[in-house]
C-alpha positions in Angstrom: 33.1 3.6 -84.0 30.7 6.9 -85.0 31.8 9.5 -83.4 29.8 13.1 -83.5 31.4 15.8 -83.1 30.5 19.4 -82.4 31.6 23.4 -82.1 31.4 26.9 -81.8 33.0 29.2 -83.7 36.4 29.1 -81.7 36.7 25.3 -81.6 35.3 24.6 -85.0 39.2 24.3 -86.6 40.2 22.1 -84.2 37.0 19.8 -84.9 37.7 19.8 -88.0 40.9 18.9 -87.6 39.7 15.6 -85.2 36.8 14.9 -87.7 39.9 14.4 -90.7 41.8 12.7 -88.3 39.2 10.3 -87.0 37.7 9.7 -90.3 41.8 8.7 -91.5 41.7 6.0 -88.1 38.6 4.2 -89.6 36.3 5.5 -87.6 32.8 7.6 -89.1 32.7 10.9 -87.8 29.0 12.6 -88.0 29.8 16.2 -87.7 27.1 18.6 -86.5 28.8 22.0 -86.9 29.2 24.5 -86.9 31.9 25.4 -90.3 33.0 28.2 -89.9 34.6 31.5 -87.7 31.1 33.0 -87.6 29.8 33.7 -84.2 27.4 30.4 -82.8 25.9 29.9 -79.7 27.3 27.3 -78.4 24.5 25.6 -76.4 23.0 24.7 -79.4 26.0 22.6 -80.6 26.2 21.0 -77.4 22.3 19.8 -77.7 22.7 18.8 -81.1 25.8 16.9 -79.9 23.6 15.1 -76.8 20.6 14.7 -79.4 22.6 12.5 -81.4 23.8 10.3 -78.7 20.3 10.1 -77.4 19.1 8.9 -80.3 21.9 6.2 -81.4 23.2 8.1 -84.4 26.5 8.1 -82.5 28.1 6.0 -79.7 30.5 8.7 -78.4 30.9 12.8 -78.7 33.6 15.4 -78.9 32.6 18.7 -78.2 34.7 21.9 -78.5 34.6 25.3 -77.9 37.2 28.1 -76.6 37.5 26.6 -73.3 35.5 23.4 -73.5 33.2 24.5 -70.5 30.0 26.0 -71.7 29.6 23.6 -74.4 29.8 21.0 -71.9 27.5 22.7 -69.6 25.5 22.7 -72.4 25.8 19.0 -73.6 25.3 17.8 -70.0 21.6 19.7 -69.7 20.0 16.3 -71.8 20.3 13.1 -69.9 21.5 11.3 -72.0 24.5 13.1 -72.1 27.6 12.3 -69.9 29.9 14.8 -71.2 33.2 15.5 -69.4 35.3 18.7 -69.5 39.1 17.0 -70.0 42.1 18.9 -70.5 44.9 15.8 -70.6 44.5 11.9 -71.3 44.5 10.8 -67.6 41.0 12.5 -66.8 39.6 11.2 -70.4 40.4 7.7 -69.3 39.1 8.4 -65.7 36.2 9.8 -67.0 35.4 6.7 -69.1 36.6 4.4 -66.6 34.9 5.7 -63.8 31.7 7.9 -65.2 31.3 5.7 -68.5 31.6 9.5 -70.1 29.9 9.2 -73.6 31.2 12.5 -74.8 33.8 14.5 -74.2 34.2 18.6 -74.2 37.7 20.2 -75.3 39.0 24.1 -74.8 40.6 24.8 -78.5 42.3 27.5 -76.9 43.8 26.0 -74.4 45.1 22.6 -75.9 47.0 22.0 -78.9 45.9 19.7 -81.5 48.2 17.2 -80.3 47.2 16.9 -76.9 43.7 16.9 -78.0 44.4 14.0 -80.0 46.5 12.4 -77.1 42.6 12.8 -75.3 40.6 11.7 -77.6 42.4 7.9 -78.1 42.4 8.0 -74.1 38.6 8.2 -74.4 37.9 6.0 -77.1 40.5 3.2 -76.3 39.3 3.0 -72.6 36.4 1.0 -71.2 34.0 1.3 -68.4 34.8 -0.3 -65.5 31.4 -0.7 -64.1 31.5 -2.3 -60.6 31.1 0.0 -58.0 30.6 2.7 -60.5 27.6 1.7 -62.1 25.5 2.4 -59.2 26.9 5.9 -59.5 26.6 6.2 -63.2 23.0 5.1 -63.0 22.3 7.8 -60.5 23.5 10.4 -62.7 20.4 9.5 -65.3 17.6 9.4 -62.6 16.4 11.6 -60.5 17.1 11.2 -57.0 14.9 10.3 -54.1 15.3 10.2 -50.1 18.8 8.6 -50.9 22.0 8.7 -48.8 
């Protein structure tokens, strides 16, 4: 699987640490930054990581920053992007399960490197379900019009 994966300064060490990890497991990692301690604004790391979904150049995303929420507020701006904050394996397999979550957004200070790898197997072994959910999912990518 090619994963991209994304960070601001305070979640670049654990995306690096993911990115070797992954890349160990077989899978291609595309990583878009940033490399270093340097202050980043995030927002652009989560629209580079949406970007690259968008255009097929990866079929899922990690995101990370200090908490995992402005990058994913960030991420979730392009609609492509179904990016869920997730701090344990249970709501990364919900998220794919039920939201078909294409990226995921981590808080490097607030998870250790082995929970976030814990997540990130969660949310690339587990499918969507579809079902009832696609109707859902599908109304997260249009825009929305005199419905109930």
């Amino acid at each position: 699987m090619r994963i991209a994966l994304s960070a601001d300064h305070a979640g670049y060490p654990l995306k690096d640490e993911l990115a070797r990890w992954l890349a160990e497991s077989g899978h291609e990692t595309i990583d878009l930054g940033t490399h270093s301690g340097d202050s980043v604004d995030y927002p652009r790391f989560g629209l580079a990581l949406a970007e690259a979904l968008a255009a097929g150049r990866a079929e899922r995303g990690i995101a990370v920053c200090g908490s995992g929420i402005g990058i994913s507020i960030a991420a979730n701006r392009h609609p492509a992007c179904r990016c869920a904050r997730v701090d344990d394996p249970l709501s990364a397999t919900l998220a794919r399960q039920h939201n078909d979550a294409n990226a995921i957004a981590l808080g490097a200070r607030l998870i250790g490197s082995d929970m976030a790898k814990a997540i990130v197997l969660a949310f690339l072994d587990t499918g969507f379900e579809g079902g009832r959910h696609r109707r859902r999912v599908d109304l997260l990518s249009h825009q929305l019009q005199d419905s109930d």
